[in-house]
C-alpha positions as CSV (number, residue, x, y, z in Angstrom):
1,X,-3.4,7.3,19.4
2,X,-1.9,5.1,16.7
3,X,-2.6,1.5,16.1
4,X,0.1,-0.8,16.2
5,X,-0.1,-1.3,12.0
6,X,0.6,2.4,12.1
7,X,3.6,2.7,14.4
8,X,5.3,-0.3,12.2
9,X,4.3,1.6,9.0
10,X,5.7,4.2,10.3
11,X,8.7,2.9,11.6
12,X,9.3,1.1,8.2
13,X,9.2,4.6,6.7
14,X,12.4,5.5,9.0
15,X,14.2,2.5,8.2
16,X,13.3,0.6,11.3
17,X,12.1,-2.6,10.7
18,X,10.9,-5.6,12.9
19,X,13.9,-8.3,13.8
20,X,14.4,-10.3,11.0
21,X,13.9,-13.2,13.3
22,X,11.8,-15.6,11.0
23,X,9.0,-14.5,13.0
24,X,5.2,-13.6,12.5
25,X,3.8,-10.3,14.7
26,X,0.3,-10.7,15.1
27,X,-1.9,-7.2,16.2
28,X,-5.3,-6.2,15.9
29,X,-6.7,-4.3,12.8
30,X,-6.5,-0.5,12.7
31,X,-10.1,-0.2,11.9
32,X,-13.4,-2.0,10.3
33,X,-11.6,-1.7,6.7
34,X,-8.1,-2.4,6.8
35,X,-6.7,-6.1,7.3
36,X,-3.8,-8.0,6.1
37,X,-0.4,-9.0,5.9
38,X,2.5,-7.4,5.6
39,X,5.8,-9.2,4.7
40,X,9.3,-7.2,5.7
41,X,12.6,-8.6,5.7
42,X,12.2,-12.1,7.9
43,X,9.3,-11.4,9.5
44,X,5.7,-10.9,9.2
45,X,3.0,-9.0,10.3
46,X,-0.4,-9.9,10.4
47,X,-3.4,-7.3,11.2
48,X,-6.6,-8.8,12.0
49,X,-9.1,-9.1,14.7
50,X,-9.0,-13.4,14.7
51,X,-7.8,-15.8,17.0
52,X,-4.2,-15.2,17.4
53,X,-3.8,-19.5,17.5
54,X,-5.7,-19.8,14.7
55,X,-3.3,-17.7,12.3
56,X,-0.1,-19.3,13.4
57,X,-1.6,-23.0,13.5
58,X,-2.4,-21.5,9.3
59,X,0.8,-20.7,9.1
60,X,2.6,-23.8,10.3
61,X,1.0,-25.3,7.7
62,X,1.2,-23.2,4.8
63,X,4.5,-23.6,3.7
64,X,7.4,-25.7,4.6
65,X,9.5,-22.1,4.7
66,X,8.0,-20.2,7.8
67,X,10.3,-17.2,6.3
68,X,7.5,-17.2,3.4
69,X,4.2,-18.7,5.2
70,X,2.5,-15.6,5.1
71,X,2.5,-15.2,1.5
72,X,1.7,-18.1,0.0
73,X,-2.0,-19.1,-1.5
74,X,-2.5,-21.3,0.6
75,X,-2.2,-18.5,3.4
76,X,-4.3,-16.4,1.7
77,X,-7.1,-18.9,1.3
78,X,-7.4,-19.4,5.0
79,X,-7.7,-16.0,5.3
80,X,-10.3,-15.2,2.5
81,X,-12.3,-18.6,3.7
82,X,-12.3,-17.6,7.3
83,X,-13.0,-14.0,7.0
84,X,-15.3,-13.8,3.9
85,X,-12.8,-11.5,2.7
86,X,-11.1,-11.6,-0.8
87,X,-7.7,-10.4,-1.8
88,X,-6.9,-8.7,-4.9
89,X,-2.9,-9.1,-5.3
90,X,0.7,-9.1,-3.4
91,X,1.7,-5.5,-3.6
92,X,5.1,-4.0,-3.2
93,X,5.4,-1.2,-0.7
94,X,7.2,1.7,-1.3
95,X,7.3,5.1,0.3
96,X,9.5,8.6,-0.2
97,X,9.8,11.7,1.9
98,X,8.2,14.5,1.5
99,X,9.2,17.4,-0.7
100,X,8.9,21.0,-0.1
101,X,7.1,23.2,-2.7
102,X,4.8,23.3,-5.9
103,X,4.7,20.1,-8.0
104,X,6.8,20.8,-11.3
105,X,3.5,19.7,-13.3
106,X,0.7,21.3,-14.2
107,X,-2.3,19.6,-12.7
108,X,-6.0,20.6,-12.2
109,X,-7.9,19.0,-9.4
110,X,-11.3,17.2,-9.3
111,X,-13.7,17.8,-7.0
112,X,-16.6,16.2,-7.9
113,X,-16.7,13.5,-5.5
114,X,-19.4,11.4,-7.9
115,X,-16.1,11.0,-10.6
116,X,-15.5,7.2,-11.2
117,X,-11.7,8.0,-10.2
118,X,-12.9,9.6,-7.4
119,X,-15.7,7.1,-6.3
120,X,-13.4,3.8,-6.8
121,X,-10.5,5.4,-4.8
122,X,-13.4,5.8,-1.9
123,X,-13.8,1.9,-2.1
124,X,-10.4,1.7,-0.6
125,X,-9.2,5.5,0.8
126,X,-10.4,8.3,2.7
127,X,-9.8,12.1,1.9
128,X,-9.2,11.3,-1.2
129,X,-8.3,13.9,-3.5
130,X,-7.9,13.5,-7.3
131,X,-5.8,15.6,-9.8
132,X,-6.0,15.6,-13.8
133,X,-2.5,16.7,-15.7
134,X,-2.6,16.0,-19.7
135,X,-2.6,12.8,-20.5
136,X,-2.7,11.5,-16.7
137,X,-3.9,11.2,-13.5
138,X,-2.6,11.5,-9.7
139,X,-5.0,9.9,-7.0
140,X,-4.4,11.0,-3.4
141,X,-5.6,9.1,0.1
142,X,-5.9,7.5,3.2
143,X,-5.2,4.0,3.2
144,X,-4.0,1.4,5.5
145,X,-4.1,2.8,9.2
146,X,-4.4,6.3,8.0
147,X,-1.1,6.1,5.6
148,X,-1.3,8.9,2.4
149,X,-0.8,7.0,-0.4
150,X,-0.6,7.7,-3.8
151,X,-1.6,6.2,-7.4
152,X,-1.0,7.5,-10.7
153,X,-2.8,6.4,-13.7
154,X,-1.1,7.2,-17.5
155,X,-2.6,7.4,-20.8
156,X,-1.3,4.8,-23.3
157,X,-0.8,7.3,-26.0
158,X,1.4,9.3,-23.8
159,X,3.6,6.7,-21.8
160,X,7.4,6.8,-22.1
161,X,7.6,10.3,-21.8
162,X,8.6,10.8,-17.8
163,X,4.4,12.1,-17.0
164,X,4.1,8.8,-14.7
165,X,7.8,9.8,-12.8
166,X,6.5,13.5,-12.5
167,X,2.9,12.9,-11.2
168,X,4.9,10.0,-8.2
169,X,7.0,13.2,-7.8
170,X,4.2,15.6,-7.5
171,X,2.8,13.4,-4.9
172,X,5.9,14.0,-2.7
173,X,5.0,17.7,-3.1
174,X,1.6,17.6,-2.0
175,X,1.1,15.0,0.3
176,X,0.8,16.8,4.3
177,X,2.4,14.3,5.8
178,X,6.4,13.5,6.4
179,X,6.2,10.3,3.3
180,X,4.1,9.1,1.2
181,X,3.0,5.4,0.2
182,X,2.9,3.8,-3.3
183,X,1.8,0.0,-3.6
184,X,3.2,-1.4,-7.1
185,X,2.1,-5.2,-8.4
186,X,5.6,-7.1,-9.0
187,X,4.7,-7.7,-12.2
188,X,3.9,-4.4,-13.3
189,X,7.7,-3.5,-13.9
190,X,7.0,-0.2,-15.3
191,X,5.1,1.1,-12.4
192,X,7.4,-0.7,-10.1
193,X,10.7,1.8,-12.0
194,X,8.3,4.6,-12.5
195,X,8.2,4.6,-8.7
196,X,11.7,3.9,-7.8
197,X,12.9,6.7,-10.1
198,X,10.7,9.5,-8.6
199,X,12.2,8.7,-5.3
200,X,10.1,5.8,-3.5
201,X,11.9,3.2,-1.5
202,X,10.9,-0.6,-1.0
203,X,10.2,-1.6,2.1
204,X,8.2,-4.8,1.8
205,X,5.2,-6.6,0.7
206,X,1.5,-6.3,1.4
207,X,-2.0,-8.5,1.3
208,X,-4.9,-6.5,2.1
209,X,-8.0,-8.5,2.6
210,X,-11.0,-6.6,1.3
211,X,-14.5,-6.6,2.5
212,X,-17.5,-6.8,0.3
């Protein structure tokens, strides 16, 4: 059965988003690991096991604009104070479809599991799977309520030459499920049109609190 954060992931990933009421959906977390906040159009979600008062009393409070209350600091330091949890960044989400066939890059997979790719992608993922191409890497797993993401890493010496588009790409190709996800930092601009050229769509923003 999915959780709830799954159904609107995956309802995000048709297109179908929440009413863009100015409103804040609060639901339980899919699991131990994954909490947080994701922002769509006009409404919120929030995903984690606390009192459901408590959040929105935060809210109220956090910002005078309840269409952006859920990601301010001031949010987000509730959240970290009241759950011992930290968080890392605002991410855009994206996700693309699937694509049939082979990848149209080369790529040679890693299976020792004791990599450091492999072992900091564990932090965060399950099934993870890790592939090497020259001059780059493609990092494969289960994030948020089971969602396959992706996340590609590029050598300096080898940027600007399309080998970040074609490993996103690649990931369309190999992922088993119908999409795939890709969470980009705003700021990183290259990432963010590395992305949006090998297909991925934005759908909204995300917080994850992280444990530990």
């Amino acid at each position: 059965m999915k959780s709830d954060v799954a159904e609107i992931l995956a309802a995000a990933a048709r297109g179908e988003f929440p009413p863009p009421d100015g409103s804040t959906t609060i639901v339980p977390q899919p699991n131990g690991r994954d909490a947080g906040v994701l922002s769509f159009t006009a409404h919120s979600v929030v995903f984690l096991d606390e009192d459901p008062e408590w959040i929105r009393a935060e809210l109220a409070t956090a910002s005078t604009d309840p269409l952006v209350a859920s990601m301010t600091p001031r949010f987000h330091a509730a959240l970290m104070a009241r759950t011992g949890r930290h968080v890392n960044t605002v991410d855009l989400m994206t996700v693309a479809d699937s694509l049939p066939g082979e990848p149209g890059i080369e790529l040679r997979e890693i299976e020792d599991q004791g990599h450091p790719r492999v072992a900091r992608a564990l932090k965060y993922r399950d099934d993870v799977r890790v592939w090497a191409a020259d001059g780059g890497v493609l990092i494969m797993g289960r994030g948020v309520a089971g969602r396959m993401e992706v996340a590609v890493e590029v050598d300096e010496d080898v940027r600007h030459r399309g080998l970040g588009r074609a490993l996103a790409t690649a990931a369309r190709h190999l992922t088993p499920d119908p999409v795939v996800w890709a969470q980009n930092t705003p700021g990183n601009a290259r990432s963010v049109r590395t992305f949006q050229a090998a297909g991925y769509r934005p759908v909204g923003a995300e917080v994850l609190l992280v444990a530990g």
